[in-house]
C-alpha positions as YAML, in Angstrom:
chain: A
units: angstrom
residues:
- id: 1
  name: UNK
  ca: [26.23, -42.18, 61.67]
- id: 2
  name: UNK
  ca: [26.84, -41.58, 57.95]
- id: 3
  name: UNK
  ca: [30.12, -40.37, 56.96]
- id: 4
  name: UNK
  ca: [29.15, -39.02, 53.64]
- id: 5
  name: UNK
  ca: [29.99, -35.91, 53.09]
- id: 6
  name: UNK
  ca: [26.83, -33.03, 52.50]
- id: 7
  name: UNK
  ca: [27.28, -30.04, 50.86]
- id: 8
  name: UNK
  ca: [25.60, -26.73, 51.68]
- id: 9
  name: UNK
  ca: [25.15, -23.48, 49.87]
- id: 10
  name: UNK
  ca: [25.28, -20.76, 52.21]
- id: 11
  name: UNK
  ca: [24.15, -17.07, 51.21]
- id: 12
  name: UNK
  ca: [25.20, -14.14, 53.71]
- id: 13
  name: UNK
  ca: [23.05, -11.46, 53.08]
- id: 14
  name: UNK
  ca: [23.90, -7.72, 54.44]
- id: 15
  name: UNK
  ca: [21.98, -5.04, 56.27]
- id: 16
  name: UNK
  ca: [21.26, -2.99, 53.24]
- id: 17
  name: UNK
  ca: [22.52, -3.13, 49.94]
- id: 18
  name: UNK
  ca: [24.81, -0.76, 50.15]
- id: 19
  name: UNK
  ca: [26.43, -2.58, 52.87]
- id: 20
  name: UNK
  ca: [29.95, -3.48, 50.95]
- id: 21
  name: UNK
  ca: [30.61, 0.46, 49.69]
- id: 22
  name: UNK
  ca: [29.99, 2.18, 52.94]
- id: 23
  name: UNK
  ca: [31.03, -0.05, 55.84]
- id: 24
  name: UNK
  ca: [31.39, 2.01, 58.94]
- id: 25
  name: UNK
  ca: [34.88, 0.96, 60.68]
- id: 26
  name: UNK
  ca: [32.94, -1.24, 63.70]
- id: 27
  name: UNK
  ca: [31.14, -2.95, 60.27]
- id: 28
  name: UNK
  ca: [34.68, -3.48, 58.70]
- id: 29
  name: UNK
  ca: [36.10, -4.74, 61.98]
- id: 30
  name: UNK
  ca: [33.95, -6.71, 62.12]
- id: 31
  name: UNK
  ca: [33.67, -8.30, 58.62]
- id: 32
  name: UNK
  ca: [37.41, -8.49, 58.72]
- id: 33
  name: UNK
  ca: [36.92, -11.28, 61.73]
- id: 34
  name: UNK
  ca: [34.34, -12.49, 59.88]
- id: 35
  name: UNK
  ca: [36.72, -13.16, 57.12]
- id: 36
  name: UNK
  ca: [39.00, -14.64, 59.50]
- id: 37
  name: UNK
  ca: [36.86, -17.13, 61.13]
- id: 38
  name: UNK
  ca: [35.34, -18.64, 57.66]
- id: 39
  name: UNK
  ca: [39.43, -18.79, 56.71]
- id: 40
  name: UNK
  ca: [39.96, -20.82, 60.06]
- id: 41
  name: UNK
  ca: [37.11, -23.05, 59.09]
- id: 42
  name: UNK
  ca: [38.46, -23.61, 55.38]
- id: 43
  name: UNK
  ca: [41.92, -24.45, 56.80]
- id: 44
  name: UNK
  ca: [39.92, -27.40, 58.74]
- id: 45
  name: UNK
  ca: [38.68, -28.62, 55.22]
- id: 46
  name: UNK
  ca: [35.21, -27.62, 56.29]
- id: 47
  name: UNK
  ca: [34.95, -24.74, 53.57]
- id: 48
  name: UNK
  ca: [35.50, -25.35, 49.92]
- id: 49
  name: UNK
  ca: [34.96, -21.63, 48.79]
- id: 50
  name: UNK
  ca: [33.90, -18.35, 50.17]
- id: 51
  name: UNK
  ca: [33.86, -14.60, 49.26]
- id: 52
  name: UNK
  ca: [31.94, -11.91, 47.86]
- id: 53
  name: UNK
  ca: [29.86, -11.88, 45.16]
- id: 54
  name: UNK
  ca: [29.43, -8.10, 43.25]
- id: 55
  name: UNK
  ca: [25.92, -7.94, 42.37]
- id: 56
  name: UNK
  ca: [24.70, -4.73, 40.96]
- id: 57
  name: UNK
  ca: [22.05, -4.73, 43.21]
- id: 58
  name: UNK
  ca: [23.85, -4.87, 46.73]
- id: 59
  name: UNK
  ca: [26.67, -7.33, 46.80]
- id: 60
  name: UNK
  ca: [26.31, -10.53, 49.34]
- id: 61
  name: UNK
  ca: [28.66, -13.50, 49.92]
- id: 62
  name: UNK
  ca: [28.76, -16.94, 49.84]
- id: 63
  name: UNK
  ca: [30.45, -20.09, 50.81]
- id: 64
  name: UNK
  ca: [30.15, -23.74, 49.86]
- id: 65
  name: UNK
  ca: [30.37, -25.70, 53.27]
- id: 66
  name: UNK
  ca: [31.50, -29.91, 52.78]
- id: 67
  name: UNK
  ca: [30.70, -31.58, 56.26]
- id: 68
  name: UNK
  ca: [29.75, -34.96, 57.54]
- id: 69
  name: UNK
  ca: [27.53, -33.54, 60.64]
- id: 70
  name: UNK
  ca: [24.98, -30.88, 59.54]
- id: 71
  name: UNK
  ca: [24.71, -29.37, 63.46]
- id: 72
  name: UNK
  ca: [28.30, -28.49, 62.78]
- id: 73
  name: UNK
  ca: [27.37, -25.87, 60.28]
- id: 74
  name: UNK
  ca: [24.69, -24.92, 62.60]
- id: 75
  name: UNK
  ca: [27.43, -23.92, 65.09]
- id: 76
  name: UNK
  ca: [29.37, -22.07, 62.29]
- id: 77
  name: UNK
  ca: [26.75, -19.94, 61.24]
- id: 78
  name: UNK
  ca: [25.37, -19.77, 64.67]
- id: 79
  name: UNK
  ca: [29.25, -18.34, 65.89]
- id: 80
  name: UNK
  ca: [29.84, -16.08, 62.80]
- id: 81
  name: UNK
  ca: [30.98, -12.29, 64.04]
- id: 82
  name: UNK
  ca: [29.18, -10.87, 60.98]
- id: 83
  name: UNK
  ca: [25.56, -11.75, 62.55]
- id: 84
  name: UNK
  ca: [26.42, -9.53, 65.63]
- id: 85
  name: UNK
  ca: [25.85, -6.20, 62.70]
- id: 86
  name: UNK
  ca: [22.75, -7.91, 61.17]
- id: 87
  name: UNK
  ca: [24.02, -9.81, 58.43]
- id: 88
  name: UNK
  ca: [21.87, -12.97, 58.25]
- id: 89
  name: UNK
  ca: [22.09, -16.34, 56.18]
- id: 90
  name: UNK
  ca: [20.49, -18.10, 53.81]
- id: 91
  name: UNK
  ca: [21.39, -21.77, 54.32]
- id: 92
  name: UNK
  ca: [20.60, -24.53, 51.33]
- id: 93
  name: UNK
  ca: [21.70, -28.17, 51.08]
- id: 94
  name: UNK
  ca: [23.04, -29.05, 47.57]
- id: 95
  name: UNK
  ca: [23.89, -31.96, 45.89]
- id: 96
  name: UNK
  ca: [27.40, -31.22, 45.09]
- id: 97
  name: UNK
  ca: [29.54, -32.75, 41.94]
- id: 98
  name: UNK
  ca: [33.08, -32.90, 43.17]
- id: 99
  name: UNK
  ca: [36.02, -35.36, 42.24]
...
């Protein structure tokens, strides 16, 4: 097994575009866990950044994942909270320039 560290982008698209201005209070519940768990995960050196991005048309987030075992971020996105609302992801390996 490899221990070189691969990078992923990872885009977390909403339900509709308006998704970020009118949360309903289960949707911001839930994103708030959401938030949580990717904070968790970042603590554990697994996530280098994550967050919101304000696009004018419908705002999305994202999150650069640094990991050795690729079915780990399976598991990640697989356990999210935010895909129990419909939120889905976008998942793309990257070749990452870091230190």
């Amino acid at each position: 097994m490899s221990t070189e560290k691969k990078h992923f982008f990872l885009r977390l698209n909403p339900p509709r575009s308006s998704f970020s201005q009118d949360l309903t209070d289960e949707e911001r519940t839930i994103m708030m866990e959401h938030s949580a768990y990717w904070k968790e995960l970042q603590s554990k050196g697994y996530v280098i950044v994550f967050g919101l991005v304000h696009d004018p048309k419908g705002g999305f987030g994202i999150g650069i994942i640094e990991l050795e075992d690729e079915s780990v971020l399976t598991e990640m996105v697989k356990n999210d909270p935010a895909l129990k609302i419909g939120n889905t992801y976008e998942i793309y390996p990257m070749r990452a320039i870091t230190k």
